[in-house]
N, C-alpha and C positions, 0 to 999 in steps of 0.2 A: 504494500500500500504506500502511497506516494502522497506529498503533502496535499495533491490537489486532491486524491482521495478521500482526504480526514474532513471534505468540505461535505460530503455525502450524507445524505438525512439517513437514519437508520428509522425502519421503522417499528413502532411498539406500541402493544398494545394496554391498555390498564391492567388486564388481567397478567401481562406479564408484569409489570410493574408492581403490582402484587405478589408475584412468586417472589422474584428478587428480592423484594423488602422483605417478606416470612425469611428466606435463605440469611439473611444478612441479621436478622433478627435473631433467626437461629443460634447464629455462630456469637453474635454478641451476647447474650444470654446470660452465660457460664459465668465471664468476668465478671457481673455485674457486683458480686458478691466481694471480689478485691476491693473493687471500690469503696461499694459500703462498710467496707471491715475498715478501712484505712482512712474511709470518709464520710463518720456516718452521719452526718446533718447535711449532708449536700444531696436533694430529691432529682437533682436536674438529668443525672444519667437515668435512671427507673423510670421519669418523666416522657422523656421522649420514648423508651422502647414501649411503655404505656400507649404511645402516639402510631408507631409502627403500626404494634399490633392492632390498633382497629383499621389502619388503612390495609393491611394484609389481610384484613376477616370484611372486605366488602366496605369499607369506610370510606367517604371521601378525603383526598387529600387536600388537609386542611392550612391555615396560616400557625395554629399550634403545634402541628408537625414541624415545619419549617423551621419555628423558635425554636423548639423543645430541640433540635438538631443541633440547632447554634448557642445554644445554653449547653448544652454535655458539652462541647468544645470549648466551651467558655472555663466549666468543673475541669475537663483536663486539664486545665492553663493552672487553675487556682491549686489542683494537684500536684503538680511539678513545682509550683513555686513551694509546696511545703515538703518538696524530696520523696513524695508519693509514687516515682516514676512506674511501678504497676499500674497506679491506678490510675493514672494518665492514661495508657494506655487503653486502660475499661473503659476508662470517658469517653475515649477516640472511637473505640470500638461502637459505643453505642449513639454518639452523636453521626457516624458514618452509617448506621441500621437506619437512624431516620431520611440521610440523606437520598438515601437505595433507591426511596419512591421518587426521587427528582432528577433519576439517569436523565442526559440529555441523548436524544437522537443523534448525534452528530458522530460520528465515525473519529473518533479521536481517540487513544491508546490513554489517556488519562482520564476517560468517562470508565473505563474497567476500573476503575475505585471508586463508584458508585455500587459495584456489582460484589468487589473482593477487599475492601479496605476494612470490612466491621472484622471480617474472618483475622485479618493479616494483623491489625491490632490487638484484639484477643489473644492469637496465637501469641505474639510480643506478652502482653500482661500476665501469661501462662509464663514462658519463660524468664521472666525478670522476679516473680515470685519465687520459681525455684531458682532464684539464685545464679541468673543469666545463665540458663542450663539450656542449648541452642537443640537439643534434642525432645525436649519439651515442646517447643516451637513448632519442632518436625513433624511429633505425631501429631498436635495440633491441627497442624495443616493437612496433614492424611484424614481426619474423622471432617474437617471441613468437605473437602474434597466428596468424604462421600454423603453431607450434607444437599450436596447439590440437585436439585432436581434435573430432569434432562431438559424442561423451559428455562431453567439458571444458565446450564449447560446453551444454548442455541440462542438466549441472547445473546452472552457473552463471545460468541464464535463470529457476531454481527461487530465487533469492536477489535481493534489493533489488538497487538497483544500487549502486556503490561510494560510503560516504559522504565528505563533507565534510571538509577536514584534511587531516594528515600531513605537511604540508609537501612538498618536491618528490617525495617515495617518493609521496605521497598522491596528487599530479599524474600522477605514471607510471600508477600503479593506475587512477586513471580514465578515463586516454587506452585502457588496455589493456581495459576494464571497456566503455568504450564502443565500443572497437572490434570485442570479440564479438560484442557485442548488436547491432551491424549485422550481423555475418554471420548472424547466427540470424535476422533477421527479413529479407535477403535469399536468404533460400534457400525 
């Protein structure tokens, strides 16, 4: 795919956009419990996957989803500042579930973190709990993988593959990134 490529409307439907968000919901989920252990007066992460989850069960997507996205990213920030960097990452994780339902159609290699960012921060917040143990991270990203539904699977095959960067969230993303794309092209 070529830059004049990434100009390309992809198309999608609600109902995908509802998988996606359930899949991303999924995966952020687990961490939420880092957070709250490490930060427990801050509602803003539980908030928005509250917000998911009704737009994944048939809900319209709302302006409170939208916030409740940008409020967990806001709880990562206020995490990190107090050396919480697990729960950073649960924040990231779960303000990235709300963002899932606002995949842009565009053919661009950095809309796959709308699809695979809740997973890839999670899997992160797994690993920095035990103790930057990158094999934690690993299996993470395996039970993600088989998280995915085959409509997760074939939006995501509609988008570049994951780019370059990020540092080790960026690493997760691609391990996860490349792990679909085998399953889509072994089937």
């Amino acid at each position: 795919m070529n830059a004049a490529d990434e100009n390309l409307i992809i198309e999608l439907s609600m109902a995908e956009l509802r998988e996606v968000t359930a899949y991303a919901l999924a995966c952020a989920e687990p961490v939420l419990a880092i957070f709250e252990r490490d930060c427990p007066d801050d509602p803003r992460p539980r908030a928005v996957l509250d917000e998911a989850r009704r737009f994944a069960a048939g809900g319209k997507r709302t302006k409170a989803l939208r916030v409740t996205a940008l409020d967990a990213h806001r709880a990562a920030r206020a995490a990190r500042e107090t050396e919480h960097e697990a729960a950073f990452d649960a924040a990231r994780a779960a303000g990235n579930a709300g963002a899932a339902a606002y995949l842009h159609p565009l053919a661009k290699a950095t809309q796959g973190g709308h699809i695979l960012m809740s997973a890839a921060h999670a899997a992160r917040a797994f690993e920095l709990d035990a103790g930057d143990d990158r094999n934690v991270g690993a299996d993470y990203i395996e039970k993600a993988t088989g998280l995915a539904s085959p409509i997760v699977v074939s939006v995501l095959m509609r988008y570049p593959p994951a780019p370059r960067g990020r540092g080790r969230v960026g690493d997760l993303w691609r391990e996860l990134d490349a792990s679909l794309r085998r399953l889509a092209t072994d089937c």
